[in-house]
N, C-alpha and C positions, 0 to 999 in steps of 0.2 A: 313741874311737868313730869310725868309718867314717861320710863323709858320703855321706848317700841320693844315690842318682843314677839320676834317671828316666830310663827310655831308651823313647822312641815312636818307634813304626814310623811310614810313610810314609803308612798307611790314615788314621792316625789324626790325623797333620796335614792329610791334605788334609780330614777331616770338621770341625774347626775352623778353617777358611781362611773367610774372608768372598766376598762376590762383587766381582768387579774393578768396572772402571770401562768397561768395553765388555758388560760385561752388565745394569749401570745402565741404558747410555744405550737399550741394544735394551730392556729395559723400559717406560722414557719414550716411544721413540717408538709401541712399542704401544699404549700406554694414549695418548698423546694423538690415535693415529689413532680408538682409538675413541670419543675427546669430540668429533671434529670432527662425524663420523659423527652422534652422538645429538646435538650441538647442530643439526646441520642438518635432523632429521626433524621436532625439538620447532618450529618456525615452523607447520611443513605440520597436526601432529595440533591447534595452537592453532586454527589458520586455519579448518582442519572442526569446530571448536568452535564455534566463533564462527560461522559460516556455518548449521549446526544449528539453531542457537539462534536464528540472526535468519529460518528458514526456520517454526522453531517460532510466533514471535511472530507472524509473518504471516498464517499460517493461520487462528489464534487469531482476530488482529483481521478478518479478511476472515469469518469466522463471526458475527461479533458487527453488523458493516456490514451485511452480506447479510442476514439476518432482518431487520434494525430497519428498512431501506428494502421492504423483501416485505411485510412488517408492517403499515405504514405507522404507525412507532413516533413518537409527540409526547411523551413523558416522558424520552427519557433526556439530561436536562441533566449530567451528566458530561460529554457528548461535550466542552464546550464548555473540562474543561482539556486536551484532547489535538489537536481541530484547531486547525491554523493557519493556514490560510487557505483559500477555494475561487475558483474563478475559471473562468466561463465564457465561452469561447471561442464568440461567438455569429455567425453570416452571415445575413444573408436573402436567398434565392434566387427567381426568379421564373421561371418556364420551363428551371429548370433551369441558371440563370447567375446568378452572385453579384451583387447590384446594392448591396448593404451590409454592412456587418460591425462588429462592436465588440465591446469585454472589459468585462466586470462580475467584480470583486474585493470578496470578502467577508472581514474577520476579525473579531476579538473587542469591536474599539472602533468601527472605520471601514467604507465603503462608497466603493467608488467606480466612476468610468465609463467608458471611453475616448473616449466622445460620450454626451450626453443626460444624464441626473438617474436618477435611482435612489433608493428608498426610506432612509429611517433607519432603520427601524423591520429592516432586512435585516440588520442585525449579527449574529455568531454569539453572543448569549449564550444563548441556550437550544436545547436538544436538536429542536425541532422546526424550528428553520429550519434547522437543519444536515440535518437527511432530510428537511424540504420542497427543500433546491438540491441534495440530490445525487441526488434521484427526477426532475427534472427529463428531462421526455420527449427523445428524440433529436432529433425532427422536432413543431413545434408549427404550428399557425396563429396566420395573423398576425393575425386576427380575432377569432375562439373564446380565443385564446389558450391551448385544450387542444390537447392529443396530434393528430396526424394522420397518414392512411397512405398520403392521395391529394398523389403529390411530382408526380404528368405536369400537373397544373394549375398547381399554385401561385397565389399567391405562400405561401413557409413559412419559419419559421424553422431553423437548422439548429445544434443546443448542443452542446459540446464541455465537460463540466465535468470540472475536472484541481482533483485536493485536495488540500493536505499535513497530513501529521498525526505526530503524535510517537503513539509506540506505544504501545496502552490495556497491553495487557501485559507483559510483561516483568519486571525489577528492581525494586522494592517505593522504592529507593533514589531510582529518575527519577521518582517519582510525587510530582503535586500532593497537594496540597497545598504548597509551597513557595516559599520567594524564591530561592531558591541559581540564578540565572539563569545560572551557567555550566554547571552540571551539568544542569541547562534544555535546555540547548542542546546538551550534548554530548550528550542524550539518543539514544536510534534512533528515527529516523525514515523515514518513506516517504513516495512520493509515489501516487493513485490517479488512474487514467483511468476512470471511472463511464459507461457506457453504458446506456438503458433505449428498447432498439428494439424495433417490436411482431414479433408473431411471423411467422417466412416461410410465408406460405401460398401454393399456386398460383393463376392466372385469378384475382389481386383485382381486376382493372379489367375484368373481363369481365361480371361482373354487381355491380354496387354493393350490392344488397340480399341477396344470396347467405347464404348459410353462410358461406363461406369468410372474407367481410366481417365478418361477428358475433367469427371465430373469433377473426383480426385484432386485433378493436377488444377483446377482451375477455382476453387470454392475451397478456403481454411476457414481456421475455428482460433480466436483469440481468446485464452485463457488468462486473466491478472489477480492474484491470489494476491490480498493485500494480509499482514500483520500487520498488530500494532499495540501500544505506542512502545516505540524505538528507545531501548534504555540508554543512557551512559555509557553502559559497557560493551556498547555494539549490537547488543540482545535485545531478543522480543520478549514482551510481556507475555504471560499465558493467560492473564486474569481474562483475554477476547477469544471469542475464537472467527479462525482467520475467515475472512468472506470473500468470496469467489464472483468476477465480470465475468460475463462469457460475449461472444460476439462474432457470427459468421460475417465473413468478407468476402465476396463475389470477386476474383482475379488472381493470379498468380501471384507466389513472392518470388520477387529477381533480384538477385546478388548484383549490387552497382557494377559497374563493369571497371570504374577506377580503383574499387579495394575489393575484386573478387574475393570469396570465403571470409572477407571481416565484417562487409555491412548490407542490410537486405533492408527490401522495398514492397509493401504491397504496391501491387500494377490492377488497382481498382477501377472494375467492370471494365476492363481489358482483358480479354479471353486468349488464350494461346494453345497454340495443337501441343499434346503433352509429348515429351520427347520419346 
């Protein structure tokens, strides 16, 4: 018996031949140019993730701020697991030159002053001292210790209230209820610059009893200038830049009449003859 003998053509070797070792390597380096490629875009589409999200929260909470101070809201003690502190930046001016100044800090437990004494009873535990100090008027007298719009006389006070607060909304995960104080912490946070100046009208010192005075004293302008996100070390990031609520309020602000000069109120679409 004659033994079989295959005979293959040339077509037929090269269709079973493997690929060498220089068409490996141009393989590899294809493919790892394109992992560098998509690992470098995945930072950027995370980064506008995250930037999203903390532009989302914001808005969120600056809606919830803004009504509750317009409002003149005393029930929502929630507030009291998300701010951490407020702190006004106070001067008193007399003719239009600073002849005093001091800072008043409020949190959860303490109170304190940079000069003089300060209530106890100013701690953040409930919702309404927290929107009694962040309604706190621009400009008060030093007297009345309500709102005022006449600054060419003086003497008045001049408030600066800056607030930090970990975010009411967001991740279900950073929310109080909780002891987990690191995750506390590494929460988002922002800081707010809270303005409530009355409205611009023309000729107010032209005629004190005017219209224009009524208009004035009865119609402000809420300003919440949000930073963020809140570092570790107290400080704002500058990678944002900061975004501004605005919100006219139709009513006077009136200083409680139990903490005159510490806690104010909008009196919305309640109209008052201005003093």
């Amino acid at each position: 018996m004659k033994p079989i003998c295959h005979n293959f053509s040339g077509a037929t070797r090269a269709r079973r031949a493997g690929f060498t070792m220089i068409e490996i390597a141009i393989c590899l380096a294809v493919i790892g140019i394109a992992l560098v490629a998509i690992v470098g875009v995945l930072p950027i589409g995370l980064n506008a993730q995250r930037e999203s999200r903390e532009d989302t929260v914001v808005g969120q909470d600056a809606t919830v701020l803004l009504e509750a101070i317009r409002s003149g809201a005393r029930g929502l003690d929630d507030l009291t697991n998300y701010v951490i502190v407020i702190t006004n930046y106070q001067a008193m001016y007399n003719n239009n030159a600073e002849v005093n100044s001091n800072v008043f800090a409020y949190t959860y437990s303490t109170v304190s002053a940079l000069s003089g004494s300060i209530p106890s009873y100013l701690v953040l535990t409930n919702g309404a001292n927290i929107i009694g100090l962040l309604s706190t008027p621009l400009f008060t007298d030093t007297v009345s210790k309500g709102p005022t719009n006449n600054l060419a006389n003086g003497p008045f006070f001049s408030n600066h209230i800056v607030a930090y607060f970990h975010s009411i909304s967001g991740p279900v995960t950073e929310k109080p209820p909780q002891d987990n104080q690191i995750l506390i912490g590494d929460s988002f946070g922002y800081r707010v610059v809270c303005e409530n100046s009355p409205a611009e009208v023309p000729d107010f010192l032209a005629s004190p009893k005017s219209y224009n005075h009524q208009i004035a004293y009865n119609r402000n302008e809420v300003r919440m200038t949000f930073g963020w996100p809140l570092l570790p070390n107290g400080k704002i990031s500058t990678a944002n830049q900061p975004l501004t609520f605005r919100a006219t309020v139709s009513g006077p602000i009136m200083p409680d009449p139990g903490y005159p000069g510490w806690l104010y109120y909008y009196q919305s679409q309640i109209f008052t003859n201005a003093p």
